[in-house]
Structure formats: structure tokens, C-alpha cells
DRENFI-517833 format. One line per 10 residues: number of its first residue (from 1); for each residue x, y, z of N, C-alpha, C. Coordinates in pm, whole numbers, always signed. Each point is the difference from the previous one (the first is absolute). Layout:
NUM> X/Y/Z/X/Y/Z/X/Y/Z  ... .
This chain:
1> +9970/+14210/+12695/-12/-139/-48/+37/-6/-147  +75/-100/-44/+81/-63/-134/-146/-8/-91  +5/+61/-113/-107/-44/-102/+27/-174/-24  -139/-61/-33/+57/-103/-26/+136/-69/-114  +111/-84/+36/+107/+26/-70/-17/-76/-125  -69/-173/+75/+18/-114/-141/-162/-33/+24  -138/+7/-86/-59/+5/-23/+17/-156/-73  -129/-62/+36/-44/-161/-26/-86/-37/-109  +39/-79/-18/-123/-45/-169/-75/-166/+56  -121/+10/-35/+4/-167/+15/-22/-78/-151 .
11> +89/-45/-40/-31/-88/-99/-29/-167/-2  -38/-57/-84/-1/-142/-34/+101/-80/-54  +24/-68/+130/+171/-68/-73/+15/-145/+8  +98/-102/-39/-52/-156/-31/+134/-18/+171  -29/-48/+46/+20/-30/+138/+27/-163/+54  +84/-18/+40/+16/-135/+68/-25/+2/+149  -121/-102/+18/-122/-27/+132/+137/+35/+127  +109/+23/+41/+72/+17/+80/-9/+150/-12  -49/+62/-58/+80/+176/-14/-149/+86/+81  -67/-129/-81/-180/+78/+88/+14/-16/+184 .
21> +69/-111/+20/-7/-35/+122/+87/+78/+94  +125/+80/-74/+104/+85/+94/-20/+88/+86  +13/+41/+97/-3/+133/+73/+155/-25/+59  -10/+124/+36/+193/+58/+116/-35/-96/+108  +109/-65/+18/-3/-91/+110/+33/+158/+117  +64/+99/-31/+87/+108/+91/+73/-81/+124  +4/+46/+95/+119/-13/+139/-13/-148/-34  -66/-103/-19/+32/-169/+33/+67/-57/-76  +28/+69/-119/+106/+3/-139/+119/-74/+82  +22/-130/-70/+166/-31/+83/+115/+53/-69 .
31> -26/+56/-156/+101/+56/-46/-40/+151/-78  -37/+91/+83/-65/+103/-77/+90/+30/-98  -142/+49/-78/+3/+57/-136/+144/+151/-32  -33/+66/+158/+87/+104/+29/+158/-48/+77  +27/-96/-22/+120/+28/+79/+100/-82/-131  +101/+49/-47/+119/-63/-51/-20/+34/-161  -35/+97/-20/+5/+62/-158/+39/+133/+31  +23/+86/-83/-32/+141/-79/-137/+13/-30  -92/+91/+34/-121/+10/-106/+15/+100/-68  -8/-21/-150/-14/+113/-68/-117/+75/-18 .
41> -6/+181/+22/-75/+78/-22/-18/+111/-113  -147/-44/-61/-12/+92/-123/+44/+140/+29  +15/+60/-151/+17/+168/+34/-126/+30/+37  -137/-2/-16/-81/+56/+35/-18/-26/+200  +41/-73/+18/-26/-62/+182/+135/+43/+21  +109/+82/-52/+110/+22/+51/-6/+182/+32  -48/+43/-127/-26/+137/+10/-119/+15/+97  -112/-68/-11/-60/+3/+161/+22/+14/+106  +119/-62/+37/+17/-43/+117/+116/+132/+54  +43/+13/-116/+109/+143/+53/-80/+81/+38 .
51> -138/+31/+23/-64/+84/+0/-113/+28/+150  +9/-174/-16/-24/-23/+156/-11/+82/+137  -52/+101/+91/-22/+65/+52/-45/-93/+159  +73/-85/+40/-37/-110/+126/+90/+1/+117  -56/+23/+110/+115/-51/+130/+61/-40/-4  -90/-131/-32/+60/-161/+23/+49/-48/-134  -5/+39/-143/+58/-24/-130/+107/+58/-11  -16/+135/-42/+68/+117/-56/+170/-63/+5  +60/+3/+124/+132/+1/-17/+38/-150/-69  -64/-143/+2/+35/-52/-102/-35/-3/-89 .
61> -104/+63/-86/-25/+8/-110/+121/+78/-100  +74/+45/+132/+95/+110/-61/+157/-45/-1  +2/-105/+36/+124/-87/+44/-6/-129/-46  -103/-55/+14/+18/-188/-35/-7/-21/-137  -62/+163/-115/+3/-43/-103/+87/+4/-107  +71/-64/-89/+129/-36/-20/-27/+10/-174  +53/+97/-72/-48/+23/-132/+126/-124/-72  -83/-57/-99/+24/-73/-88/+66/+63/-119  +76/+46/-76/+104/+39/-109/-10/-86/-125  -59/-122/+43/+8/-106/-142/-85/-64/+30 .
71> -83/-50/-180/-90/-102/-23/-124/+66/-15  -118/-63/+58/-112/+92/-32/-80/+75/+81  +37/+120/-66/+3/+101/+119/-159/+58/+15  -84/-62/-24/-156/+41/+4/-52/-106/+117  +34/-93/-37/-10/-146/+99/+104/-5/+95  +111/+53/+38/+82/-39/+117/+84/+175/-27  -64/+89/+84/+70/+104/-34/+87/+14/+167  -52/-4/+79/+71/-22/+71/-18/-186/+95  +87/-23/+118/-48/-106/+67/+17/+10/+148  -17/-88/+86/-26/+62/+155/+95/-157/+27 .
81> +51/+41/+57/+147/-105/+17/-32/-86/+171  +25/-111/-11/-60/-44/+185/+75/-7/+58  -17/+8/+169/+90/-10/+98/+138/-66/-47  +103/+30/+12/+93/-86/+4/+30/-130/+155  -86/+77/+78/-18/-119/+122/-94/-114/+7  -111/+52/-21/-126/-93/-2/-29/+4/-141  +40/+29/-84/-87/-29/-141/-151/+53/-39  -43/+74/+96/-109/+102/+2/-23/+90/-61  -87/+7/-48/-61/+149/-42/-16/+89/+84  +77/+124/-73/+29/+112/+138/-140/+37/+41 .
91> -124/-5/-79/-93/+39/-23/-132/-101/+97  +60/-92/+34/-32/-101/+47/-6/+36/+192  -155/-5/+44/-29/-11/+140/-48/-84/+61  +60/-101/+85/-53/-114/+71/-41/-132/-111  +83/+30/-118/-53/-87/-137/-125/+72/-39  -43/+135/-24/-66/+102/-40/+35/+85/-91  -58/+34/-88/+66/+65/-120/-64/+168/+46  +92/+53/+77/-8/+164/+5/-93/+63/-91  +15/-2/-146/-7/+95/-69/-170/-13/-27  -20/-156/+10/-139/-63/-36/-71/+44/+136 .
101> +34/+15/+102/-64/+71/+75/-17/+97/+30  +101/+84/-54/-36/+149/+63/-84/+51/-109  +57/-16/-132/-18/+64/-132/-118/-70/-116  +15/-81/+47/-127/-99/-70/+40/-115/-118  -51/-87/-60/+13/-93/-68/+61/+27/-122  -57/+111/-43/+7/+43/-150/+132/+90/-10  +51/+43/+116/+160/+53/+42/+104/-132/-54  -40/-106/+11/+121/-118/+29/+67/+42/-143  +135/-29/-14/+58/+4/-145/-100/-116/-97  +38/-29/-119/-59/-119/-64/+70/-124/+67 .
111> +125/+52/+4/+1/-163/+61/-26/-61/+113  -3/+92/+141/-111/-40/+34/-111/-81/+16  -65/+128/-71/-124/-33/-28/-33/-161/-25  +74/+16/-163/-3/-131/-94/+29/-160/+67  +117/+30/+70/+54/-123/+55/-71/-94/+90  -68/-124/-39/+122/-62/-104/-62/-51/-125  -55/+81/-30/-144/+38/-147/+89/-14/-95  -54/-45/-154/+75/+73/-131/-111/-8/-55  -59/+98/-46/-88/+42/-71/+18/+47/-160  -5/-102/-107/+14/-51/-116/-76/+41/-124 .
121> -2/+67/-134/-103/+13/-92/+103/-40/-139  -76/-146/-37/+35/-25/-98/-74/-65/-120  +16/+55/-113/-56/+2/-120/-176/+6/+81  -9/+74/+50/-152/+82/+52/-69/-117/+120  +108/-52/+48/-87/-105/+106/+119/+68/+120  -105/+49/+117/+105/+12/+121/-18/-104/+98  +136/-6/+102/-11/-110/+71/+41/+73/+113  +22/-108/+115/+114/+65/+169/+15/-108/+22  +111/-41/+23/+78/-61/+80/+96/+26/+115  +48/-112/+68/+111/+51/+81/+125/-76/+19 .
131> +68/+96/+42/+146/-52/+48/+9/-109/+109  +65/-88/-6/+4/-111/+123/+73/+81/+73  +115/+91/+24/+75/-1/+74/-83/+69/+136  -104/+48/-18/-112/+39/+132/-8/-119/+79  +1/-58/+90/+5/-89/+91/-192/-102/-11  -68/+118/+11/-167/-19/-9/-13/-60/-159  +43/+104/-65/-40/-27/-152/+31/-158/-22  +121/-48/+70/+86/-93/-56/-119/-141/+84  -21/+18/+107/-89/-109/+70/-132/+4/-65  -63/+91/-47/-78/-8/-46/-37/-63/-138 .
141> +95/+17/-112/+34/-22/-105/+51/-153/-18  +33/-16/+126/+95/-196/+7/-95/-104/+7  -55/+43/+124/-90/-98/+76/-89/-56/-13  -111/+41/-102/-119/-6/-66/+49/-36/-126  -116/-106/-22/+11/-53/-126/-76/+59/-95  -89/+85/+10/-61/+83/-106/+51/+176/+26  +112/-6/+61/+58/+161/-28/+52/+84/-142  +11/-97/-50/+30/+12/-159/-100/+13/-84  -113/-5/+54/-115/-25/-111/-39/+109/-22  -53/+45/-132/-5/+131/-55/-154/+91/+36 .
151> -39/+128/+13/-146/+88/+14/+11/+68/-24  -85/+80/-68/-41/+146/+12/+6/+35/+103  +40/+128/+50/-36/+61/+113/+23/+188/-31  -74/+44/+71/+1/+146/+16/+145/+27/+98  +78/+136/-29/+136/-13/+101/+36/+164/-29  +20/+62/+121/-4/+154/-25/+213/-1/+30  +9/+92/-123/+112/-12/-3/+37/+176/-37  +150/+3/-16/+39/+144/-20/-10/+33/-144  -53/+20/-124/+42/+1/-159/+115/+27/+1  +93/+61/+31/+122/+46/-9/+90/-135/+52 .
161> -78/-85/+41/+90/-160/+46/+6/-117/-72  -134/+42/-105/-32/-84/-124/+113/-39/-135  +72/-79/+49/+95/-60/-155/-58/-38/-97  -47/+95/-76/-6/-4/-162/+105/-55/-37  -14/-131/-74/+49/-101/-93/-4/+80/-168  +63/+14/-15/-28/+2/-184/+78/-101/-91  -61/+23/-120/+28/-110/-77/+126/-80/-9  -35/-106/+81/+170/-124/-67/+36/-75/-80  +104/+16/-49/+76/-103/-96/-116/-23/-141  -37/+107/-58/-60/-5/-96/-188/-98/+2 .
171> +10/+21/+120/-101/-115/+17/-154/+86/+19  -99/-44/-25/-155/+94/+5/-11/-43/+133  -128/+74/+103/-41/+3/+91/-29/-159/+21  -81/-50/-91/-59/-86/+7/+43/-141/+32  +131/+11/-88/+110/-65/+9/+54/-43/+148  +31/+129/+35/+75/+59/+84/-22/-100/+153  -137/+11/+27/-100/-23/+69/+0/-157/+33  +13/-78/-147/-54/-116/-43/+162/-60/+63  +105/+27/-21/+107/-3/+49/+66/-44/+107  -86/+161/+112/+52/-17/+130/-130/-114/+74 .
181> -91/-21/-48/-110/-82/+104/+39/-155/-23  +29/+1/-149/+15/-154/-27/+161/-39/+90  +77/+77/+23/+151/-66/+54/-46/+8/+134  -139/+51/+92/-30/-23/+118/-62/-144/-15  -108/-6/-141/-109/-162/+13/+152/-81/+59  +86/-58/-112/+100/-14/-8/+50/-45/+101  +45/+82/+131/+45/-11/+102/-97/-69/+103  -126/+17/-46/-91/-98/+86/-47/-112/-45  +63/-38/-121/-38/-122/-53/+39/-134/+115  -133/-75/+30/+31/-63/+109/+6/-111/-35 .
191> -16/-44/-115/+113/-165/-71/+145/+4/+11  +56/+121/+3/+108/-42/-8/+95/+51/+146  +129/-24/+49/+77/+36/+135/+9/+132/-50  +54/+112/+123/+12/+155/-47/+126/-26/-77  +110/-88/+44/+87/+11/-67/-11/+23/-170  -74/-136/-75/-82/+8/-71/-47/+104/-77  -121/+61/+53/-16/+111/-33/+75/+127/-110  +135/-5/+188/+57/+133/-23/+94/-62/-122  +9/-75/-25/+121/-98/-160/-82/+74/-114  -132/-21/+28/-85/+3/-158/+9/+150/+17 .
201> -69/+83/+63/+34/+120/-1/+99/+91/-69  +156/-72/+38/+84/+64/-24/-10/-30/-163  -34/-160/-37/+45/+8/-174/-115/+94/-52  -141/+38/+5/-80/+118/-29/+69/+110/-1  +97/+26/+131/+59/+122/-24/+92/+22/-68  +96/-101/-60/+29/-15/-131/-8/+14/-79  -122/-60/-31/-76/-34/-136/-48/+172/-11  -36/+53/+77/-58/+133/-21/+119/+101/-14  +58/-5/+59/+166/+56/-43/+8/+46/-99  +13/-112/-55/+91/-92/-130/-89/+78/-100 .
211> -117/+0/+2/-91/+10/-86/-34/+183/-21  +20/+58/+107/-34/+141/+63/+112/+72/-96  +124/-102/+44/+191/+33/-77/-25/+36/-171  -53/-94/-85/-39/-54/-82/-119/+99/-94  -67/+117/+117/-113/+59/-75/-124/-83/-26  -31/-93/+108/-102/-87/-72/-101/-2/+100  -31/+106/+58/-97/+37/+96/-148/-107/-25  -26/+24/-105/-108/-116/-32/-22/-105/+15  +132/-92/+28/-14/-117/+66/+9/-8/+110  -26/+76/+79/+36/+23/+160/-124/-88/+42 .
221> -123/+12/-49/-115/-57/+67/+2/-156/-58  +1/-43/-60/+40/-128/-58/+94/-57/+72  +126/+40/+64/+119/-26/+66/-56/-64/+135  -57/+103/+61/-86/-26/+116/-122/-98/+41  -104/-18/-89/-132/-164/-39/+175/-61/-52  +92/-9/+2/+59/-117/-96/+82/-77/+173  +34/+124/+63/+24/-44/+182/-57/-39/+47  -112/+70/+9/-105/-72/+105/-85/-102/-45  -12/-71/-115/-9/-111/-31/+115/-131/+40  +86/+17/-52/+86/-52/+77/-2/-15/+200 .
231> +24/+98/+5/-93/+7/+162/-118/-140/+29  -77/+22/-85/-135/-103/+43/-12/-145/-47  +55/+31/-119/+73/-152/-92/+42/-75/+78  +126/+31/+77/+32/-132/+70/+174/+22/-86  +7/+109/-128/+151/-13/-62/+113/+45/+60  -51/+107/+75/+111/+35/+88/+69/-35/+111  -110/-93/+70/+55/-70/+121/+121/-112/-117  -73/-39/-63/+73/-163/-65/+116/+64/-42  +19/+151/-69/+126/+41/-55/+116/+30/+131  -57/+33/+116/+75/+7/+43/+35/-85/+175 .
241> -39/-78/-17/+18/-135/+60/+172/-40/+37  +35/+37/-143/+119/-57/+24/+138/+57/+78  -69/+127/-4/+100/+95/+72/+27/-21/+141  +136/+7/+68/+43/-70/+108/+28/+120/+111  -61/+21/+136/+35/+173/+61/+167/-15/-17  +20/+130/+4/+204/-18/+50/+7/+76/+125  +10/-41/+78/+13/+68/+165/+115/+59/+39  +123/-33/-91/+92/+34/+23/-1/+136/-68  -48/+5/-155/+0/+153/-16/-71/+107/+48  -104/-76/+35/-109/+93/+72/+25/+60/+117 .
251> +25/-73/+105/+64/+54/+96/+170/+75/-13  +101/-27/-88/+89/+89/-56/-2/+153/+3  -140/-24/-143/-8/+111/-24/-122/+107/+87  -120/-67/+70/-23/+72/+45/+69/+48/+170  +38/-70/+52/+52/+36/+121/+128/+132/-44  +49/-14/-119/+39/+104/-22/-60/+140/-26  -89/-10/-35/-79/+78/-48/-94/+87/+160  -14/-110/+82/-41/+61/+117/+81/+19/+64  +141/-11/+27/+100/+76/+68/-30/+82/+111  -121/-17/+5/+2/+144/+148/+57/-6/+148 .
261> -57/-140/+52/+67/-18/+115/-34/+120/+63  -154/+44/-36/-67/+116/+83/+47/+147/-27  +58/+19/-110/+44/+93/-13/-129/+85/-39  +13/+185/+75/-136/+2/-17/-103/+5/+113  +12/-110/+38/-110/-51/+116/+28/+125/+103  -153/+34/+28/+15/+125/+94/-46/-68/+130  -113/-107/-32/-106/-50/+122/+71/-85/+23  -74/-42/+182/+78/-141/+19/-55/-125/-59  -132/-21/-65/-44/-51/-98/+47/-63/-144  +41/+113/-39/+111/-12/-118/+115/-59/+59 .
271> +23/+66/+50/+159/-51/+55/+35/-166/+30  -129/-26/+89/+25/-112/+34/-48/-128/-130  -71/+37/-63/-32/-50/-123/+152/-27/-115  +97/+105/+16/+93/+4/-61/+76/-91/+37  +17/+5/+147/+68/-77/+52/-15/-158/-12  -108/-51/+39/-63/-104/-65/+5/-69/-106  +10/+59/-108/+53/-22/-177/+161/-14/+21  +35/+99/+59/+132/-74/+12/+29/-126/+76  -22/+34/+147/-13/-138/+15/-17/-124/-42  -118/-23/-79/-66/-124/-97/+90/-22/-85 .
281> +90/+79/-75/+69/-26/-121/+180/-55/+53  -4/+38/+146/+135/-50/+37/+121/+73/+42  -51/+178/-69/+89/+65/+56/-8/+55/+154  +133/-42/+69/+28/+29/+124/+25/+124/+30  -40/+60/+99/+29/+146/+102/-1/+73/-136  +93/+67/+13/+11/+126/-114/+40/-76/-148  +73/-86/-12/+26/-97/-108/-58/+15/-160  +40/+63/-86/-52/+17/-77/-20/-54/-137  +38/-179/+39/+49/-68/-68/-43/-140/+51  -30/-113/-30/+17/-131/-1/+51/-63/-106 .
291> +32/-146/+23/-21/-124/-79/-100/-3/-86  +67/-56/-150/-116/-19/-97/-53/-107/+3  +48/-125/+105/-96/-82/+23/-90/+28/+140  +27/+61/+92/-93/+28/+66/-85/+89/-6  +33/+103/-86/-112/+62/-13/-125/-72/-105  +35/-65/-84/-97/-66/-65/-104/-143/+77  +98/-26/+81/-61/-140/+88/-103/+93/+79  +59/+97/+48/-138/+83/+46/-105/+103/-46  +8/+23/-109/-90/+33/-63/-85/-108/-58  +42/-151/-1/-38/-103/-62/-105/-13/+113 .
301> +59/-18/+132/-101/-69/+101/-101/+143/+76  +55/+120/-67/-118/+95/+32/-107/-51/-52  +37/-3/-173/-122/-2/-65/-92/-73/+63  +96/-134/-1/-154/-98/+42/-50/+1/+118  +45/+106/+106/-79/+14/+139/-97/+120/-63  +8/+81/-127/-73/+101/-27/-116/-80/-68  +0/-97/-84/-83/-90/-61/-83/-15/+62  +47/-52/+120/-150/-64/+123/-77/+162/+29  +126/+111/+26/-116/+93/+33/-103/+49/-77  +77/+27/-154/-124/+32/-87/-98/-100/-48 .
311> -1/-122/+80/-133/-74/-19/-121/+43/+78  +14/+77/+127/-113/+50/+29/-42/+98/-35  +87/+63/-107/-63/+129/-65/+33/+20/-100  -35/-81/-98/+116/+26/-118/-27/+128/-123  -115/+67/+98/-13/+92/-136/+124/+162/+56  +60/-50/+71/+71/+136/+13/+149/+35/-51  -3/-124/-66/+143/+78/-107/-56/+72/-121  -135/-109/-59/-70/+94/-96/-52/+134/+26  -34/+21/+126/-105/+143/+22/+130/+91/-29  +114/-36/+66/+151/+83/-31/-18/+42/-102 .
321> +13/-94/-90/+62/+30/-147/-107/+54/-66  -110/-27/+33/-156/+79/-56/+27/+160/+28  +54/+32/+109/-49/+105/+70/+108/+81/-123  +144/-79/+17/+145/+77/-18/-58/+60/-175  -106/-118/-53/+3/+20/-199/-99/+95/+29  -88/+35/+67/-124/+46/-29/+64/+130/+38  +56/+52/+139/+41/+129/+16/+116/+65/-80  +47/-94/-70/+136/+104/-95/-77/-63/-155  -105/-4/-16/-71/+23/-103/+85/-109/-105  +33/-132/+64/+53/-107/-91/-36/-14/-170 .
331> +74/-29/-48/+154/+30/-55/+24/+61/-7  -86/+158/+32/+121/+60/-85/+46/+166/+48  +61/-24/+117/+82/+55/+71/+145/-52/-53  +77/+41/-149/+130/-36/+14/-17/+17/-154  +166/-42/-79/-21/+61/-147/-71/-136/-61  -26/-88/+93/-72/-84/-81/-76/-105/+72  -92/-90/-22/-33/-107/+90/+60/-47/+51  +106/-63/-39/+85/-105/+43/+82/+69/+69  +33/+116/+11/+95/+73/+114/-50/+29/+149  -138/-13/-30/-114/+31/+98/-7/-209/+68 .
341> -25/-11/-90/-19/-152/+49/+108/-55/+64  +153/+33/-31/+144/+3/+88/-21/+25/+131  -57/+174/-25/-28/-9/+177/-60/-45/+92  -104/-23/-74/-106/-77/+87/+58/-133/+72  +70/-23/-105/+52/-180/+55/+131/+10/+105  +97/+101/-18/+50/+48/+98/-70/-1/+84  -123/+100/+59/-48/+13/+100/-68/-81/+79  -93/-66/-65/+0/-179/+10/+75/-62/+117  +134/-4/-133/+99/-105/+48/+82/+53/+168  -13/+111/-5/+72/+25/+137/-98/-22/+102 .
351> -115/+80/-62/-108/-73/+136/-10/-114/+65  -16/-99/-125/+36/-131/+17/+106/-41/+103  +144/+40/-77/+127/-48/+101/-8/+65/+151  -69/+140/+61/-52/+50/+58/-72/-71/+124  -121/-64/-85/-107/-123/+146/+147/-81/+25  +7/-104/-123/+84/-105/-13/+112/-4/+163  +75/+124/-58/+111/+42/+153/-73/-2/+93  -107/+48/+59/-94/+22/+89/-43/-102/+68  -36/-99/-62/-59/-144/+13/+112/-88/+103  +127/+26/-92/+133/-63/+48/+66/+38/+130 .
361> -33/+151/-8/+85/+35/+146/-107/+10/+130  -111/-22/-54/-128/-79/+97/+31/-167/+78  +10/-71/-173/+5/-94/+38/-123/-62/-28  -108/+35/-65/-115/-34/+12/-66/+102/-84  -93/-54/-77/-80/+82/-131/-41/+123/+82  -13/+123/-67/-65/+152/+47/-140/+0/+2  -61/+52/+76/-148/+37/+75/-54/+117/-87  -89/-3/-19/-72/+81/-137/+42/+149/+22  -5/+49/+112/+50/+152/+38/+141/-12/-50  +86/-132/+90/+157/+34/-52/+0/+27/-151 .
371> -54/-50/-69/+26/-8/-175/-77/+164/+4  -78/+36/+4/-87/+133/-5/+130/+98/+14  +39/-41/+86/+119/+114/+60/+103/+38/-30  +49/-207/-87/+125/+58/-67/-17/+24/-138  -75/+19/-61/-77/+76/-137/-23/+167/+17  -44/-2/+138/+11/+146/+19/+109/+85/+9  +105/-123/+77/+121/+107/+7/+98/-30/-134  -8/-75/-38/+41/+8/-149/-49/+108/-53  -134/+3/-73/-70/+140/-41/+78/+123/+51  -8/+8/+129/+45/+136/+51/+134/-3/-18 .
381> +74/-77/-52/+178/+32/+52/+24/+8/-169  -6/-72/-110/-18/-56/-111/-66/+75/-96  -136/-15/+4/-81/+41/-98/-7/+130/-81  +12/+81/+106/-33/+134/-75/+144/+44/-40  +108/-79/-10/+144/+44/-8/+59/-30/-188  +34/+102/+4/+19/+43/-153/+109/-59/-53  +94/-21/+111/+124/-28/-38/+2/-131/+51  -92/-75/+42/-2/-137/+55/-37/-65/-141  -77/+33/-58/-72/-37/-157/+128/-14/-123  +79/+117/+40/+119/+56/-99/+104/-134/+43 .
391> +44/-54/+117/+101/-52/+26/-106/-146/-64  -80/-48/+48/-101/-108/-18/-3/-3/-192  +53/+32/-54/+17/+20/-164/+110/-24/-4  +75/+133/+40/+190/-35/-22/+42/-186/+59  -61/-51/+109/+58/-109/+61/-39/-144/-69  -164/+29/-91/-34/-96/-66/+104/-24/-133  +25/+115/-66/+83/+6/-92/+127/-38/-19  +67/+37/+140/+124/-47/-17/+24/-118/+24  -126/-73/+68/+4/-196/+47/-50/-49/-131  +5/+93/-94/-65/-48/-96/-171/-72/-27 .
401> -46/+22/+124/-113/-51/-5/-188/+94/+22  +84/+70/-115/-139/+74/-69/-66/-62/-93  +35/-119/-109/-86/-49/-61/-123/-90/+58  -157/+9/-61/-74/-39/+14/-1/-171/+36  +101/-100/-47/-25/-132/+62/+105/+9/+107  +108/+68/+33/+52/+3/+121/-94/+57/+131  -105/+92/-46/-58/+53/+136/-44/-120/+68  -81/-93/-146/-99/-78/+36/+52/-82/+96  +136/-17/+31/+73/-111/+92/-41/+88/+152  +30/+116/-26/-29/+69/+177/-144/+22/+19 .
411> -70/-72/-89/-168/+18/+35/-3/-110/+126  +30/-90/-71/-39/-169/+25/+98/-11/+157  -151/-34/+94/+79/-8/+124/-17/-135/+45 .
């Protein structure tokens, strides 16, 4: 028998009421966790596993695992590559994870383990969150109107899975802290539309920029009571009142930007979700192209079949965008706020155009699961993609519409 490999800690971490509530959905999963990635495996769960001494393991432990040559080779030293037929984990029995059964829990690689966890330590406060692209995580996280709301909770995790944060952008802990919670108040400020919101947001992330650029770390907290006053005042709605949505760029640029047309899509879930978005937006069969007036007439009359849907639930574009700032440790994942705040609104905005198509090639507003679902498969096709972020920069730039009052036009729906 394997000494134990990854040994558990339980610590105290700040938690959103959806993360307490999770367990493995396992086999009823409509889009498991295991089918249609690479998982990467640490060196320590890689050199394990060569070592493996099993009937029923041994020869793939010795074959499926696929050494990695580049990047970070402590965290992804090698990876276990899936079916090229079914999109499975070779490792995978009856939708059973082999290794968790023969070998035990504490065998699983971290990621694994972790998924679809991120387990966070910054300026001395830890948190967990999760990834939407888990199918469970993502229903759970939508549906409920207090899934976002913050606790203490006890949560046994790996230390070796713990992201230590250290100091950013010249800023104290304290700071630091004061930062990321206020651009969540922010986002739940319920005077104003999310659109709203996410406008004021972005000029904070500006203003903190600008100021960060500048060496003037000290006004960072002042910057922030000077937002969220505004927020409660009543100045920010009135300032920005006047701003008119543009549907035409929005849908432009993000339908470009989502380009997939399922590319990717392993499940028939995804797939058909892909398909769907295309549909809604106008492109035919394989077609990779429409009319710039039809695609906008239908993204026009998505929206407003999406309108009626998010009236019976309207807190689930916010729990999104709660979930998306809180797990990449908003702002400041990027060389600056406002680069961080880019993506976000990207990600947003495709989601958005995303239901919108959905709605259209229905015919009729989406059912709280449909929207659940196509957030999820966004997440999973999208999110964790490095080079989806990279092109989502290059494409704002060259439409020219990276400045801060141009976003504000693709807020406003």
C-alpha cells in the first residue's frame, strides 16, 4: 500500500453560500468534469504513479501519461490526454474515476482533486471558489439568489493548492483587500442596472490605474469612498443616463470574438449549445458569415426575448460576474485594473450575445437551466483559454474600442 501521497489541511476560508452547498454530482453529470480536456499532473502524482504496482492501473499509468516539456513543470509535469473517441478519461469506469477507487482519494493528481475548487491566500485572508465550467458548480452558483453571499467556513484542502497572493502594484494588504471587496459591494449595488454598475467599476479601475501608474498608491482608498459614493448618490446613474447601447458594435465585435461555432465542443451538450448561438445570430449550416443587418436585427430581438427571461431571475448575470471577480481575485489579475476590467467585460459581453442567440433560435426567452447551461458551456469552451483572453485584447484594439467610454456603449443593453 502507497504511503499517503497528498495529505489535507483544514483551514478557514471566506466562501460564497454556493461552494458550502457543492458535492460531485458523479455519473448524473450531463457534462462531466472528465471528458473533453487534458488534465494536468503534478511531478509529485506523476512520479507516483510510475511506480504504481496494479493489475488494473499499472499499464496505463505507464502509457496515458504524456510528459509536458514546457511551462510549469511542478504544476503540469506531465498530462493524461482523453479518448480521442468519446472524450473520456482513460482512467474513467462506467463515469468512475479508476484511480479514486482503487488507490484512494489522496492518490488523485491536484487537479483532480481540486476541481473545480481555487483555493486563494491573499494579503492573509483565504478564500475557495469555483469554476462555472463544472456543470453542478454552475447551477448551483446561478439559481439562488443568495449564492454569492459571503461566510466563514472551515474547508480541508491540499497546502500545496493554496495560491499565495503577494504583494500588488505597490499596494499594502490592507489596501489590497479594501479594493477587491468594494468592486464586489459595487457590483451588487442594487440602485443601479448591472449594466450600470459594471460602467462605474470600470472608471475605478481607471482611476486606480492611473493613480497606481503615477506612484500614488495613497490615494487608492480615497479613489474607492469617492466610487461608491457616487454608487449611492444617485451621480452615477444621472452621469450616465445619457449613454445610448450600440448593438451593432456589440454584437460585431463580440460574435467575433466567440467564433466557435462549437469548436472544441466534445459533449453533445456543448455542441448543441454551439449550434444554437449560431443559429440565433443567422449563420446558416456551416456558414461562417452573415449580413450585418441580420445579424444585428437578431441579436436585437434576442435581447429582448432574454429581458423577459431574466425577469424571473435577475440575479444571475450578477452571481456570473460575482463569481468570475471574486475567483480571479478582481482587479488584479493583469498589468493593471483596467486590463483586468477589459476582460471581464469581454466575458460579459459574449455571455450576453451567447443567451441573446439562444433566446432567438428558440424563439422564445430561455428557461433558467437553458441560461445555466449556456454559461456553463461558455466557461468550459472559453474561460480557462489563454489565448481566447490574448485574441479578446488584440480584437478590442484593433476596433479601436479599448477606451473606457467606448466599452460603456457594449455595457448598455
Amino acid at each position: 500500500m502507497m504511503a499517503i501521497l497528498h495529505p489535507l489541511k483544514r483551514v478557514e476560508a471566506i466562501v460564497p453560500n454556493y461552494v458550502t452547498r457543492f458535492s460531485c454530482v458523479g455519473p448524473s453529470c450531463p457534462d462531466s468534469c472528465c471528458t473533453g480536456w487534458s488534465v494536468s499532473i503534478d511531478r509529485k502524482t506523476h512520479v507516483a504513479y510510475q511506480q504504481v504496482q496494479h493489475t488494473h492501473l499499472s499499464d496505463r499509468m505507464q502509457t496515458k501519461l504524456l510528459r509536458n516539456r514546457k511551462g510549469h513543470q511542478e504544476l503540469a509535469y506531465s498530462r493524461v490526454e482523453m479518448d480521442t473517441q468519446s472524450g473520456d478519461c482513460p482512467f474513467m469506469e462506467e463515469k468512475l474515476c479508476a484511480v479514486q477507487r482503487e488507490l484512494g482519494e489522496d492518490k488523485l493528481s491536484n487537479t483532480c482533486f481540486s476541481y473545480p475548487r481555487f483555493t486563494t491566500e491573499v494579503a492573509g485572508t483565504r478564500q475557495q471558489t469555483m469554476t462555472l465550467s463544472c456543470p453542478e458548480a454552475a447551477r448551483l452558483a446561478l439559481t439562488s439568489a443568495d449564492a454569492m453571499e459571503f461566510s466563514q467556513a472551515a474547508m480541508l484542502v491540499r497546502p500545496e493548492q493554496i495560491n499565495v497572493v503577494t504583494k500588488r502594484w505597490g499596494l499594502d494588504p490592507e489596501t489590497t483587500n479594501t479594493l477587491r471587496f468594494s468592486s464586489l459591494q459595487i457590483v451588487r449595488a442594487s440602485n443601479l442596472d448591472l449594466w450600470e454598475r459594471l460602467a462605474v467599476l470600470g472608471f475605478m479601475c481607471e482611476t486606480v490605474s492611473n493613480l497606481v501608474r503615477k506612484g500614488e498608491q495613497a490615494q487608492v482608498e480615497a479613489a474607492i469612498l469617492q466610487t461608491r459614493t457616487a454608487c449611492t448618490s444617485g451621480a452615477a446613474k444621472e452621469a450616465l443616463s445619457p449613454l445610448l447601447p450600440d448593438h451593432s458594435a456589440q454584437v460585431i465585435i463580440f460574435s467575433e470574438l466567440w467564433a466557435g461555432r462549437g469548436v472544441g465542443a466534445k459533449s453533445e451538450v456543448q455542441r448543441q449549445v454551439s449550434r444554437e448561438v449560431a443559429e440565433g445570430l443567422g449563420f446558416a449550416g456551416e456558414a461562417l458569415s452573415t449580413d450585418h443587418a441580420t445579424l444585428v436585427a437578431r441579436y436585437q430581438s434576442g435581447l429582448t426575448k432574454l429581458h423577459t427571461a431574466l425577469d424571473e431571475a435577475p440575479f444571475i448575470l450578477q452571481n456570473y460576474v460575482l463569481n468570475d471577480m471574486f475567483r480571479e481575485l478582481f482587479p488584479f489579475e493583469g498589468s493593471d485594473a483596467t486590463e483586468h476590467y477589459r476582460r471581464l467585460v469581454v466575458r460579459y459581453g459574449i455571455v450576453r450575445l451567447m443567451l441573446a442567440a439562444r433566446c432567438e433560435a428558440k424563439g422564445r426567452p430561455l428557461l433558467l437551466d437553458e441560461i445555466v447551461e449556456t454559461i456553463q458551456v461558455f466557461a468550459r469552451l472559453h474561460q480557462h483559454n489563454a489565448q481566447f483572453a490574448k485574441r479578446a485584447e488584440e480584437s478590442l484594439k484593433k476596433a479601436n474600442w479599448d477606451t473606457l467610454e467606448k466599452m460603456f456603449r457594449f455595457l448598455r443593453d
